[in-house]
CHARMM internal coordinates of N, CA and C (Angstrom, degrees):
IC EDIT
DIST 1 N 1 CA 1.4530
DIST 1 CA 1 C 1.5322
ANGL 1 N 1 CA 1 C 112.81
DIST 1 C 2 N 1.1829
ANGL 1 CA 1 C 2 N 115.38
DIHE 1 N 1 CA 1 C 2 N -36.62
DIST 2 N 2 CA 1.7785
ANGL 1 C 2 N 2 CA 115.29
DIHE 1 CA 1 C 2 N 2 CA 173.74
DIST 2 CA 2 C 1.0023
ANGL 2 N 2 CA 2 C 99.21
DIHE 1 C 2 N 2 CA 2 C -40.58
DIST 2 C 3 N 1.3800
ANGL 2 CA 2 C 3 N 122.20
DIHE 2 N 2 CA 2 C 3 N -79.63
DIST 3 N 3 CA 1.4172
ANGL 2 C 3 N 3 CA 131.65
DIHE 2 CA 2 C 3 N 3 CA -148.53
DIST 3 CA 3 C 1.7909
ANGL 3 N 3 CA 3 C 117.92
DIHE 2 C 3 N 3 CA 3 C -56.68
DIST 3 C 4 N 1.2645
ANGL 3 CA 3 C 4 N 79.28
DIHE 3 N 3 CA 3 C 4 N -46.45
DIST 4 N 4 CA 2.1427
ANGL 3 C 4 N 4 CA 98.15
DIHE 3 CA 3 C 4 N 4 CA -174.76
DIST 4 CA 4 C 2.0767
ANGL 4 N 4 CA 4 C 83.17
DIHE 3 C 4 N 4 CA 4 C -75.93
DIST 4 C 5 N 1.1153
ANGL 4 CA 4 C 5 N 136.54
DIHE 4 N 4 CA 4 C 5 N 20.46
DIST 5 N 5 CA 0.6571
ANGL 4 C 5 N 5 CA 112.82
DIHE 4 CA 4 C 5 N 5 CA 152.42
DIST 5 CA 5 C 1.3331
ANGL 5 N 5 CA 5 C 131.86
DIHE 4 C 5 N 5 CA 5 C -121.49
DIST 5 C 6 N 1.7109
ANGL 5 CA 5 C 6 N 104.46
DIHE 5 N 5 CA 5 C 6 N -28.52
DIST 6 N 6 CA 1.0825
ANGL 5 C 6 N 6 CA 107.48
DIHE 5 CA 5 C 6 N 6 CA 144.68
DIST 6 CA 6 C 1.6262
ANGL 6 N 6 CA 6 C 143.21
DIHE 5 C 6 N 6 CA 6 C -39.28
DIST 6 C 7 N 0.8713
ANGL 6 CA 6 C 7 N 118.67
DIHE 6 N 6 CA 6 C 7 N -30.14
DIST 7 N 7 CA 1.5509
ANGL 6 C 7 N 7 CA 150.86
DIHE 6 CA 6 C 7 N 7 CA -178.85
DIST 7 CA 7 C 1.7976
ANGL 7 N 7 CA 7 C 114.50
DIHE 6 C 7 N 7 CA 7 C -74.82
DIST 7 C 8 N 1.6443
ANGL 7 CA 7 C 8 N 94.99
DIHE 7 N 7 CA 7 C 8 N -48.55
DIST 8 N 8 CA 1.2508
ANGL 7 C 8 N 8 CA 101.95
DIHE 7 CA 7 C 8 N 8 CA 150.43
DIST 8 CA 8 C 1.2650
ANGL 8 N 8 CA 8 C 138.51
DIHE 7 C 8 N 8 CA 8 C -44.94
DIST 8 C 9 N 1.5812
ANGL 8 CA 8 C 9 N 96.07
DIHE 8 N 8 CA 8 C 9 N -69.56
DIST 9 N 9 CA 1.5032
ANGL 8 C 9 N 9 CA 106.04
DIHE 8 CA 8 C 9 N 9 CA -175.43
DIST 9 CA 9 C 1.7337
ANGL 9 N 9 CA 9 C 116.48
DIHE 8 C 9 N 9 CA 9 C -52.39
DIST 9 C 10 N 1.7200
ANGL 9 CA 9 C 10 N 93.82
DIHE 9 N 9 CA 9 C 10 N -57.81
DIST 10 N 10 CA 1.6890
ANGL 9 C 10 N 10 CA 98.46
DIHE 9 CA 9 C 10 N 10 CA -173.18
DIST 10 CA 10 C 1.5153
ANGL 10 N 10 CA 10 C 115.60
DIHE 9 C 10 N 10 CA 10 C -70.58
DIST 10 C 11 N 1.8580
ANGL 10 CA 10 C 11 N 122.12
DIHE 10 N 10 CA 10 C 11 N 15.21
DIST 11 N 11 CA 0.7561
ANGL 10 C 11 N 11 CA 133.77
DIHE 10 CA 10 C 11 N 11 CA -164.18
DIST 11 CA 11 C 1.7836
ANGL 11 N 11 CA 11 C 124.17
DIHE 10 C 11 N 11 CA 11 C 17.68
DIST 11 C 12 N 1.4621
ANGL 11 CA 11 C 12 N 107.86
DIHE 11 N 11 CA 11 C 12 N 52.03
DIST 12 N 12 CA 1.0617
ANGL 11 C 12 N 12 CA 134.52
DIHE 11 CA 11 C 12 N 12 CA 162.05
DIST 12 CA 12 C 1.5272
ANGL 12 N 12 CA 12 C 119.68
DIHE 11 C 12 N 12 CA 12 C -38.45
DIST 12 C 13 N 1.1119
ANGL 12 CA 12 C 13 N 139.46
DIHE 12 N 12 CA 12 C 13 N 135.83
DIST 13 N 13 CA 1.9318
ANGL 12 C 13 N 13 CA 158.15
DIHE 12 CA 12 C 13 N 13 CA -139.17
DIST 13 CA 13 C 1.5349
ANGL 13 N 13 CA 13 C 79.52
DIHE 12 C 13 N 13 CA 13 C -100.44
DIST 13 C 14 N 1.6925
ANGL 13 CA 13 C 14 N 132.24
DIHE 13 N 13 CA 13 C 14 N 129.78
DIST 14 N 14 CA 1.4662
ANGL 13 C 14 N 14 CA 132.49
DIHE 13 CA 13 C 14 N 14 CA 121.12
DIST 14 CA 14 C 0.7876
ANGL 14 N 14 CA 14 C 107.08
DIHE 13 C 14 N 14 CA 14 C -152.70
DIST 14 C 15 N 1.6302
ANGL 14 CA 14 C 15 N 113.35
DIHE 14 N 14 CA 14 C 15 N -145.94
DIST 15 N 15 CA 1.8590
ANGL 14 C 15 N 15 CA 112.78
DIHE 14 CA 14 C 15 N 15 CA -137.69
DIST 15 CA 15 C 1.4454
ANGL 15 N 15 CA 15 C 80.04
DIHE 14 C 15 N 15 CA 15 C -99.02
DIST 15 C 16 N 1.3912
ANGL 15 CA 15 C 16 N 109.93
DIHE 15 N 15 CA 15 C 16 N -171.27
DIST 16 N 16 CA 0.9534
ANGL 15 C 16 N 16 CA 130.60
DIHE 15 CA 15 C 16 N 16 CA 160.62
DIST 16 CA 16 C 1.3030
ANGL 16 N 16 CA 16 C 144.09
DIHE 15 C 16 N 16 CA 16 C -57.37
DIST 16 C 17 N 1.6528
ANGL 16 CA 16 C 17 N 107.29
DIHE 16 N 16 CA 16 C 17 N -38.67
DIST 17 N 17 CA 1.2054
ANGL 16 C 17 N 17 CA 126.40
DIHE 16 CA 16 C 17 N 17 CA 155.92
DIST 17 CA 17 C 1.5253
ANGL 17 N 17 CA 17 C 144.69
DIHE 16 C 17 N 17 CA 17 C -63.44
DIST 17 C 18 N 1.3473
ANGL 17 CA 17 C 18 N 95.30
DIHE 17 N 17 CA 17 C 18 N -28.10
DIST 18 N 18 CA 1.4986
ANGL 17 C 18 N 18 CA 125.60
DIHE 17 CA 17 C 18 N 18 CA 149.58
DIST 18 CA 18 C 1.5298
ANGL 18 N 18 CA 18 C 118.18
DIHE 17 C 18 N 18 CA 18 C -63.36
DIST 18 C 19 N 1.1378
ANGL 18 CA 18 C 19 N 114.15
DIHE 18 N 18 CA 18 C 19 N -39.70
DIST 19 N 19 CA 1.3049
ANGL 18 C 19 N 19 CA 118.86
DIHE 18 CA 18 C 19 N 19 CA -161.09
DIST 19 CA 19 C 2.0576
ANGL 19 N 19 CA 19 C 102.96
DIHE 18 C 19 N 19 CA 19 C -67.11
DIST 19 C 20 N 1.7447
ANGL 19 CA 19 C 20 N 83.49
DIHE 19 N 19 CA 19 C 20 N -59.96
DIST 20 N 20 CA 1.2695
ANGL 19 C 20 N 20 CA 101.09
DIHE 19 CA 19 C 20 N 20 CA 176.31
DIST 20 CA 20 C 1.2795
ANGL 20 N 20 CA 20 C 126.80
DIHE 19 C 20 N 20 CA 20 C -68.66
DIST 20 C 21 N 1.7703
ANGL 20 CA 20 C 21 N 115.19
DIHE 20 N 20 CA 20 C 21 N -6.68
DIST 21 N 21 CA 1.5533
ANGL 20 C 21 N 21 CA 113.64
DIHE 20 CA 20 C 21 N 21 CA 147.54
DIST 21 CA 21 C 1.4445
ANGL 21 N 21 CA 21 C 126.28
DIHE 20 C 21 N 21 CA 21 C -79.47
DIST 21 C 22 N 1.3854
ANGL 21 CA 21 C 22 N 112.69
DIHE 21 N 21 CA 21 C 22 N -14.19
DIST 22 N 22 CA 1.5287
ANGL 21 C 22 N 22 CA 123.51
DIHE 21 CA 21 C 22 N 22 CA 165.72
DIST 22 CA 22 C 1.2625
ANGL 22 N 22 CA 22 C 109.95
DIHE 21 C 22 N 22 CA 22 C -79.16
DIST 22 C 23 N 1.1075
ANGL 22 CA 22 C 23 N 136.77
DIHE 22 N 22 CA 22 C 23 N -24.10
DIST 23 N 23 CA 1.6214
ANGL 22 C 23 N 23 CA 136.52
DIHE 22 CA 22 C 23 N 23 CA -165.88
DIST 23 CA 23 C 1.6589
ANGL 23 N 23 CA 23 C 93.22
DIHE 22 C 23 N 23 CA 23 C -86.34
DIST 23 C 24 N 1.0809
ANGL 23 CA 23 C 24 N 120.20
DIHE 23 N 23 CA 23 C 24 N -59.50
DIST 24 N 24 CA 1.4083
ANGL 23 C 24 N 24 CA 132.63
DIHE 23 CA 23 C 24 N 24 CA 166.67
DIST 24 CA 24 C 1.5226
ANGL 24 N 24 CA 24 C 123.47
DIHE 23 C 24 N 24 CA 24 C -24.69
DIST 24 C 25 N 1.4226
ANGL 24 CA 24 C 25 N 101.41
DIHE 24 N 24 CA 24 C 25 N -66.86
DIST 25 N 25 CA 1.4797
ANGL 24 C 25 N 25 CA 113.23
DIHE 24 CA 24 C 25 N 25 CA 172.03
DIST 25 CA 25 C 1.7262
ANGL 25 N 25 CA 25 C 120.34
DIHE 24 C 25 N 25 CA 25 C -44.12
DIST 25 C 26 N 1.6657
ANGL 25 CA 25 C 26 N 97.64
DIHE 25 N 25 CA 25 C 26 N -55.69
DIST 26 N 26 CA 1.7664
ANGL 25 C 26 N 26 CA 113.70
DIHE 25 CA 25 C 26 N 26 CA 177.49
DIST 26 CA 26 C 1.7562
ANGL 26 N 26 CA 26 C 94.18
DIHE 25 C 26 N 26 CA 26 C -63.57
DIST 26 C 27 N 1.2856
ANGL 26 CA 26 C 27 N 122.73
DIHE 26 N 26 CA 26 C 27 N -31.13
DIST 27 N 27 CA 1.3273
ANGL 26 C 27 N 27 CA 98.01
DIHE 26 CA 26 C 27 N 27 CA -165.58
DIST 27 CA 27 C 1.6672
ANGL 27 N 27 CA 27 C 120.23
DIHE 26 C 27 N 27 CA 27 C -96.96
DIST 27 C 28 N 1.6713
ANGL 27 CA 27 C 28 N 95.27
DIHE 27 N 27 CA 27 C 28 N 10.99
DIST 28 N 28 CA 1.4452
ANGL 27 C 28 N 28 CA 108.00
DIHE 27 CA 27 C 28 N 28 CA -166.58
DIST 28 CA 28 C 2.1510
ANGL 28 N 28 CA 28 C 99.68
DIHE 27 C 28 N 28 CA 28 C -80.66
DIST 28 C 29 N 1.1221
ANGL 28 CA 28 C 29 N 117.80
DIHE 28 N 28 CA 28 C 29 N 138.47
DIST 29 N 29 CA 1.4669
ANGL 28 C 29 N 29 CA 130.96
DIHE 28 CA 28 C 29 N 29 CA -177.33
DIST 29 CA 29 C 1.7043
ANGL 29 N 29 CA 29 C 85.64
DIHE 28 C 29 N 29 CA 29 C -50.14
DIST 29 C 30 N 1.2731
ANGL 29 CA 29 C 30 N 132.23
DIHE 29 N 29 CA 29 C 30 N -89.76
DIST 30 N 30 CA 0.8690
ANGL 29 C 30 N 30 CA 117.40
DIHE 29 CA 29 C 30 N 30 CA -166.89
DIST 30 CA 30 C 1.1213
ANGL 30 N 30 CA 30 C 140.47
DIHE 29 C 30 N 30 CA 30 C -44.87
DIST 30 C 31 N 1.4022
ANGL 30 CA 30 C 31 N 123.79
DIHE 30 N 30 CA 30 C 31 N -31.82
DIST 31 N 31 CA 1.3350
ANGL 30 C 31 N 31 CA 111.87
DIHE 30 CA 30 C 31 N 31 CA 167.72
DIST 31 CA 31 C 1.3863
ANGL 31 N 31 CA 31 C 118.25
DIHE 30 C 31 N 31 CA 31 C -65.96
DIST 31 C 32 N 1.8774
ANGL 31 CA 31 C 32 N 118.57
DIHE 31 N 31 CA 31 C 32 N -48.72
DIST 32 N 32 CA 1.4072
ANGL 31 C 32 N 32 CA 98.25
DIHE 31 CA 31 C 32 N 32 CA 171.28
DIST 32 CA 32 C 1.7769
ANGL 32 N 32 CA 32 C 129.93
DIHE 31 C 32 N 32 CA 32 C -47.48
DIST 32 C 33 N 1.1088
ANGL 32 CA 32 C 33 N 106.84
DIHE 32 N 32 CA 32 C 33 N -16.76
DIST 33 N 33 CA 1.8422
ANGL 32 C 33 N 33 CA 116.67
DIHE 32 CA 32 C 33 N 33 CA 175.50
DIST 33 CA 33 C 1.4512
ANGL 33 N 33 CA 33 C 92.01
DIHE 32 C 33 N 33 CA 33 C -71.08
DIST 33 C 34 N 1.2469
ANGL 33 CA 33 C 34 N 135.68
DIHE 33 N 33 CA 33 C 34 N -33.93
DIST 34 N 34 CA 1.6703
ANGL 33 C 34 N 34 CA 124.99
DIHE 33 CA 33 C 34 N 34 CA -148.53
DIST 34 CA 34 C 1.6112
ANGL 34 N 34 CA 34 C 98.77
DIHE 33 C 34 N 34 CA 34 C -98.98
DIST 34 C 35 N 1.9067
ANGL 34 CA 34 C 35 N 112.34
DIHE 34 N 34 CA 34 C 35 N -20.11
DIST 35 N 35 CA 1.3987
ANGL 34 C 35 N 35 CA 115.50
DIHE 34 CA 34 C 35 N 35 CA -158.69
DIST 35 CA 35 C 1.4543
ANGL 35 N 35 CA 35 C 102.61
DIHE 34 C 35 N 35 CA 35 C -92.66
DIST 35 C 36 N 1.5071
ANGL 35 CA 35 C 36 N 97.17
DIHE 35 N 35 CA 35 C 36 N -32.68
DIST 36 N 36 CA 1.7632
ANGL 35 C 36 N 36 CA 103.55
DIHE 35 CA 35 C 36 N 36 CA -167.96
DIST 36 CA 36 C 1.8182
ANGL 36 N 36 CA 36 C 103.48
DIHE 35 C 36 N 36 CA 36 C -76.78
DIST 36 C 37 N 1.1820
ANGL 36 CA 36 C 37 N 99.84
DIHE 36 N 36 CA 36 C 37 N -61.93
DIST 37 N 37 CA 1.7534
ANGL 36 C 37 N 37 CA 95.06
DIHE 36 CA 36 C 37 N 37 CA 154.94
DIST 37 CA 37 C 0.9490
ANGL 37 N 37 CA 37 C 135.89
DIHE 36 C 37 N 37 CA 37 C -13.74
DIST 37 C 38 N 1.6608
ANGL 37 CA 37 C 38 N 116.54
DIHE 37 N 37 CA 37 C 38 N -60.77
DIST 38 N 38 CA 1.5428
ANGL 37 C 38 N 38 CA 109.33
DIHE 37 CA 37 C 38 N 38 CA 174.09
DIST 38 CA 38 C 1.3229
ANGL 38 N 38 CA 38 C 117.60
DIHE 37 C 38 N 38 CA 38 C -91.73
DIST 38 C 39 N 1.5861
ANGL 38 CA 38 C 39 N 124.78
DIHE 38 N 38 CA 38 C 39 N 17.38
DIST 39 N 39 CA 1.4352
ANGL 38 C 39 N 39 CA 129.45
DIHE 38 CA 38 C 39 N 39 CA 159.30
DIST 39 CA 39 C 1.2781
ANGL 39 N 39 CA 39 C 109.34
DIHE 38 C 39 N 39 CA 39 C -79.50
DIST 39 C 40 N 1.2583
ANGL 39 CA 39 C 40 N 116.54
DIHE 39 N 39 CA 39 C 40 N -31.74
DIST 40 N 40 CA 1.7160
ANGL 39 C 40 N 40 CA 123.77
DIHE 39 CA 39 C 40 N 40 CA 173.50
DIST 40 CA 40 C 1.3636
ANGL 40 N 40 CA 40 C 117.05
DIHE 39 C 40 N 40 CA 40 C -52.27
DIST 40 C 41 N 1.4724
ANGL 40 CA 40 C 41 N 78.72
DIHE 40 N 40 CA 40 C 41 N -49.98
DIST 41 N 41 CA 2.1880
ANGL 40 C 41 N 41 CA 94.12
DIHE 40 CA 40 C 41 N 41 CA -168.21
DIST 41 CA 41 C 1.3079
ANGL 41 N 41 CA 41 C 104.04
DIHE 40 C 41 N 41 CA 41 C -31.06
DIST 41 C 42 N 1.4263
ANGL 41 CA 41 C 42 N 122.87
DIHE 41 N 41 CA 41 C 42 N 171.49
DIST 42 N 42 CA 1.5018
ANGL 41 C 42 N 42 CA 128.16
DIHE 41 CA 41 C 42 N 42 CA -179.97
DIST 42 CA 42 C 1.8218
ANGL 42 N 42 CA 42 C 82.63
DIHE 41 C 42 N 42 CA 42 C -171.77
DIST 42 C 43 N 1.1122
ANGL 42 CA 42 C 43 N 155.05
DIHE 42 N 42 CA 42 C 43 N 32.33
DIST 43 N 43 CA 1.4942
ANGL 42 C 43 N 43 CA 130.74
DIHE 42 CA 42 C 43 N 43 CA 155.79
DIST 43 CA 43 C 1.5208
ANGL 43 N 43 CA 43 C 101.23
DIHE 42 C 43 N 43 CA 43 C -104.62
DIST 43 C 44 N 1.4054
ANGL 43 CA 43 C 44 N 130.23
DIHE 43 N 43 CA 43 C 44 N 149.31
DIST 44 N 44 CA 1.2018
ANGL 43 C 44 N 44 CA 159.14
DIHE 43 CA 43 C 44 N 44 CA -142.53
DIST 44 CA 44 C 1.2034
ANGL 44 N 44 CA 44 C 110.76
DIHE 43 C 44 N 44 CA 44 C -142.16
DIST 44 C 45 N 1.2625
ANGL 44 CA 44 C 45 N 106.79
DIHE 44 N 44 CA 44 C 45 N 93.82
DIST 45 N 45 CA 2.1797
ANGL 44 C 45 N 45 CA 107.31
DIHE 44 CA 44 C 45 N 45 CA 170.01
DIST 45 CA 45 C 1.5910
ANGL 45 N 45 CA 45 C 104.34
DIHE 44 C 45 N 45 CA 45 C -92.54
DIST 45 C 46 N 1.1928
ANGL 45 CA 45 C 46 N 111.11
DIHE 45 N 45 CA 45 C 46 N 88.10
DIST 46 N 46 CA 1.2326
ANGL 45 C 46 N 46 CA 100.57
DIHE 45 CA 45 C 46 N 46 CA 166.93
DIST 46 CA 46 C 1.6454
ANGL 46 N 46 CA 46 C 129.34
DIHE 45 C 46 N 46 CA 46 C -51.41
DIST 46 C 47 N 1.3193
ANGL 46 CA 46 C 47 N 120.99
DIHE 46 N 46 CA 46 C 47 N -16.07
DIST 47 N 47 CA 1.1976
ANGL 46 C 47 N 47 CA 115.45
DIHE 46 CA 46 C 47 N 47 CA 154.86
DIST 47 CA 47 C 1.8076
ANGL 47 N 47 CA 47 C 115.72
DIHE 46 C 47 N 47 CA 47 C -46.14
DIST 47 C 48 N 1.2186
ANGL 47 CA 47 C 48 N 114.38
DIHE 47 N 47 CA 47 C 48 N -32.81
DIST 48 N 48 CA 1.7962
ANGL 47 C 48 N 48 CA 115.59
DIHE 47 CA 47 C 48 N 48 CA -151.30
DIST 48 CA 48 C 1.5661
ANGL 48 N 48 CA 48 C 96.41
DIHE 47 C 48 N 48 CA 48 C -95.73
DIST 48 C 49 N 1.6605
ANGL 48 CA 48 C 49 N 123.00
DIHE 48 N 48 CA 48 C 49 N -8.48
DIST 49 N 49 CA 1.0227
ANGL 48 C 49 N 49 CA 128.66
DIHE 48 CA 48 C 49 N 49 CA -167.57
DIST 49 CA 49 C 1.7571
ANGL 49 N 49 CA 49 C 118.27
DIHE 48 C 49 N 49 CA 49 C -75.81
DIST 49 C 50 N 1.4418
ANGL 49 CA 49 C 50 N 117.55
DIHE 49 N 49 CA 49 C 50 N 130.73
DIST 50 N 50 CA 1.2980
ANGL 49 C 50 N 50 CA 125.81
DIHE 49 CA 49 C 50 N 50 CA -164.56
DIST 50 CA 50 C 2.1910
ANGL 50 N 50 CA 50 C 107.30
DIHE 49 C 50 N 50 CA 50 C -36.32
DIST 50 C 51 N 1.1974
ANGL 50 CA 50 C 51 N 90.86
DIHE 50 N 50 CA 50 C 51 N -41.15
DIST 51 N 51 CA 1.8269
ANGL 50 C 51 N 51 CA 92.30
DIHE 50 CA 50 C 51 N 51 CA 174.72
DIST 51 CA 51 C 1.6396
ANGL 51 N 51 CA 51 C 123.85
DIHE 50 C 51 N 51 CA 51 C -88.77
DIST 51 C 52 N 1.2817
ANGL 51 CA 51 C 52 N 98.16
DIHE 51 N 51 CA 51 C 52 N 17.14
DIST 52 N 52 CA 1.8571
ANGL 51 C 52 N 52 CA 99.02
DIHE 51 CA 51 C 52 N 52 CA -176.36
DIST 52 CA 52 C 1.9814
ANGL 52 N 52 CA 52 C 94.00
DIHE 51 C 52 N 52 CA 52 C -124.26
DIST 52 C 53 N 1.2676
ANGL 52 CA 52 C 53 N 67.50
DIHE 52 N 52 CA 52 C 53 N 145.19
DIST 53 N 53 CA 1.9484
ANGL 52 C 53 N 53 CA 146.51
DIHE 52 CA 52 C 53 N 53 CA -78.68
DIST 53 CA 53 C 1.2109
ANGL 53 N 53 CA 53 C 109.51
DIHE 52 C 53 N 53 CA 53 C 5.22
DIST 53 C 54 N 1.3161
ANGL 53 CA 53 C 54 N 96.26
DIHE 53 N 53 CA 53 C 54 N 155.55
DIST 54 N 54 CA 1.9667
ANGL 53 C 54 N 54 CA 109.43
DIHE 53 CA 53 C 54 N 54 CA -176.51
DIST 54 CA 54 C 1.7132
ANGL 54 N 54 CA 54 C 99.43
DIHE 53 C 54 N 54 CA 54 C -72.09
DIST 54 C 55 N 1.1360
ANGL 54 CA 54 C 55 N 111.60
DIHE 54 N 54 CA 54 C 55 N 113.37
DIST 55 N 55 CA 1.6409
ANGL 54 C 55 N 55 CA 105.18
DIHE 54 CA 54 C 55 N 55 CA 172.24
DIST 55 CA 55 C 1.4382
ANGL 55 N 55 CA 55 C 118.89
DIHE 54 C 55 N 55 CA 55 C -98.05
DIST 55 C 56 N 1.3923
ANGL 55 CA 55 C 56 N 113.97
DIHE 55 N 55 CA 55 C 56 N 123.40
DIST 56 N 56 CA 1.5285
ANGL 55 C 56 N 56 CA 137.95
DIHE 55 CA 55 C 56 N 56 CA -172.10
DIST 56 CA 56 C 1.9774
ANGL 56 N 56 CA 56 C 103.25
DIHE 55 C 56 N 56 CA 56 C -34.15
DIST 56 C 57 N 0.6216
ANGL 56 CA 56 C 57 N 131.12
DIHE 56 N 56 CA 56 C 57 N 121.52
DIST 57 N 57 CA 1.2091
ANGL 56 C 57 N 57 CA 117.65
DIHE 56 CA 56 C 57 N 57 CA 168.09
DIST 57 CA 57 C 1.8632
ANGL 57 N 57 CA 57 C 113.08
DIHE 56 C 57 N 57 CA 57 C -88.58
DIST 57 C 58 N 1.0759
ANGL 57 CA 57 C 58 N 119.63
DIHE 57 N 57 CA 57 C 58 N 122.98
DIST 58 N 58 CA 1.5500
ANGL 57 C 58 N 58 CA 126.16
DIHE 57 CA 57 C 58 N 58 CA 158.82
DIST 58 CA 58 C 1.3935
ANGL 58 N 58 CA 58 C 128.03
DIHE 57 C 58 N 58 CA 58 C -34.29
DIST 58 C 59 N 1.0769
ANGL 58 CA 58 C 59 N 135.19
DIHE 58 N 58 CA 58 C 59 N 126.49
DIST 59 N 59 CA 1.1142
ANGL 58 C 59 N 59 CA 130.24
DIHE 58 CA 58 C 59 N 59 CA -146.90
DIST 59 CA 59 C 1.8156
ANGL 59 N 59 CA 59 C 91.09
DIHE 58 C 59 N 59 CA 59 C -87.63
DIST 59 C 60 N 1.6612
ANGL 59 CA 59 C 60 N 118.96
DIHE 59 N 59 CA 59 C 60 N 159.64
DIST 60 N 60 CA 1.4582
ANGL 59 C 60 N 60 CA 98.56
DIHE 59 CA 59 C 60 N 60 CA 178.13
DIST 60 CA 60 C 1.6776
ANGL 60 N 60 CA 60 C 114.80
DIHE 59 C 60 N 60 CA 60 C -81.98
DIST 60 C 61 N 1.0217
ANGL 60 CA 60 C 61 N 125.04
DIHE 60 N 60 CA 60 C 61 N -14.53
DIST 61 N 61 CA 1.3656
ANGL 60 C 61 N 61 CA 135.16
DIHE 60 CA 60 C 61 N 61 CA -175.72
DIST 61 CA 61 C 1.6235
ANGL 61 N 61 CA 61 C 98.61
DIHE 60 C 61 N 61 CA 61 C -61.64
DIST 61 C 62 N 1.3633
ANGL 61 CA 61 C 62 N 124.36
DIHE 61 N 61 CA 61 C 62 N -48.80
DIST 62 N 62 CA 1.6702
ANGL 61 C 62 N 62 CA 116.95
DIHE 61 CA 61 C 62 N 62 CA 177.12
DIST 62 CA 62 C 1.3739
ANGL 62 N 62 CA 62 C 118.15
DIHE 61 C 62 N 62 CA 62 C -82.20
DIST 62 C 63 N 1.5548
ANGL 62 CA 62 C 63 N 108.55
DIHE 62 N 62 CA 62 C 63 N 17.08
DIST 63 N 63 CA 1.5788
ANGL 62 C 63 N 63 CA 99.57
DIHE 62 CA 62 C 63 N 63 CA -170.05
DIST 63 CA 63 C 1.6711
ANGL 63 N 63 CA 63 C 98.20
DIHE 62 C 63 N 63 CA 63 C -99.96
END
COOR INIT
IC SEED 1 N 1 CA 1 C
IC BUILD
């Protein structure tokens, strides 16, 4: 489901067969139970968050 969902979202180019295993997945009961769920969610690990750990950026002069 990650993936076929990923694929979704960034509405990513494949075959047909793919497609229609992604259509499948979104249209499977359970996943909509698993998707709407985590639209609900509201707890926050800031560990899992796109800037943790703060990573140093390189200065451009050494790049």
């Amino acid at each position: 489901a990650p993936i076929a969902t990923r694929f979704h979202t960034y509405d990513i180019p494949c075959d047909s067969v793919s497609r229609a295993y992604i259509q499948a997945i979104h249209g499977h009961p359970a996943f909509k139970a698993w998707r709407d769920a985590a639209f609900k969610e509201t707890l926050v690990i800031e560990q899992d968050e796109v800037d943790w750990p703060k990573v140093k950026r390189v200065p451009e002069a050494a790049v």
